[in-house]
C-alpha positions as CSV (number, residue, x, y, z in Angstrom):
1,X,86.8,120.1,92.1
2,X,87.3,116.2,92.4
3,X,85.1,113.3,90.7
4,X,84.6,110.4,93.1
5,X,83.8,106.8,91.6
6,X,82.2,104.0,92.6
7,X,82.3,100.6,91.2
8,X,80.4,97.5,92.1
9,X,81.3,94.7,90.5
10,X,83.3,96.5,87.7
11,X,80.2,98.2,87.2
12,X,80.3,102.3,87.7
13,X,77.3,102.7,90.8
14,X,77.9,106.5,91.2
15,X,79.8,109.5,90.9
16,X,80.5,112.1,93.6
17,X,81.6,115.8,92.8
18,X,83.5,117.4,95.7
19,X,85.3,120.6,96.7
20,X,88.5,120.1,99.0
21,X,89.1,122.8,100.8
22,X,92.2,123.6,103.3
23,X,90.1,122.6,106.3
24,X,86.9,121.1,104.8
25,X,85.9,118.9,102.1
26,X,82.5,120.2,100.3
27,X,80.4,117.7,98.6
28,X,78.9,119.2,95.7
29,X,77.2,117.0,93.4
30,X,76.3,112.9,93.9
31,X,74.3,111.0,90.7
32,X,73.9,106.9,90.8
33,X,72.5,104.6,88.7
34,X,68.7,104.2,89.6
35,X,69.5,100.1,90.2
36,X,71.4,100.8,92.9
37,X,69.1,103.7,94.6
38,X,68.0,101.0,97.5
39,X,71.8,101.0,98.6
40,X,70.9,104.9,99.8
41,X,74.2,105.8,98.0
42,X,74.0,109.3,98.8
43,X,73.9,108.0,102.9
44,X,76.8,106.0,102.1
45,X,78.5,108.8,100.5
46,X,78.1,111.4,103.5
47,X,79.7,108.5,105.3
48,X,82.7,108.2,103.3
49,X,83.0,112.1,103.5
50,X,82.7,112.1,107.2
51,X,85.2,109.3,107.2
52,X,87.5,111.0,104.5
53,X,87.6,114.4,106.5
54,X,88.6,112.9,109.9
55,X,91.2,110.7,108.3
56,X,92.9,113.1,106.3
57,X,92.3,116.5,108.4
58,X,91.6,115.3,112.0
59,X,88.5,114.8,113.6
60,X,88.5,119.1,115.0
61,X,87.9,120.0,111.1
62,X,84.8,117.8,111.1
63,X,83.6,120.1,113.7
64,X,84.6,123.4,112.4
65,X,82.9,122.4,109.4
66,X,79.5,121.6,110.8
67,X,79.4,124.3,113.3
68,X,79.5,126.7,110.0
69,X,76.0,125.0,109.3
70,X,74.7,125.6,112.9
């Protein structure tokens, strides 16, 4: 497991618990500070997953991945 931060302004917005796998990264766990809920941080975190996954293991994982949800 891996803790994910994000700052704004030196300030800590929210924290992101996720699971990398060999072919997958699994988010587990997202909190925020409630002052910063109408950014939709836990949107903009899928995003950075998404992002993160076809980056770092091509964009055939991202598919493997969601076709284990289907």
């Amino acid at each position: 497991m891996h803790n994910v931060h994000a700052h704004h302004a030196g300030q800590l917005v929210a924290v992101g618990v996720v699971d990398i796998l060999p072919r997958c990264l699994s988010s587990v766990y997202l909190f925020w500070d409630p002052a910063f809920a109408h950014l939709a941080p836990g949107k903009l975190s899928a995003l950075k997953e998404i992002e993160w996954v076809q980056q770092v293991r091509g964009p055939s994982c991202l598919c493997s991945c969601a076709a284990a949800f289907t």
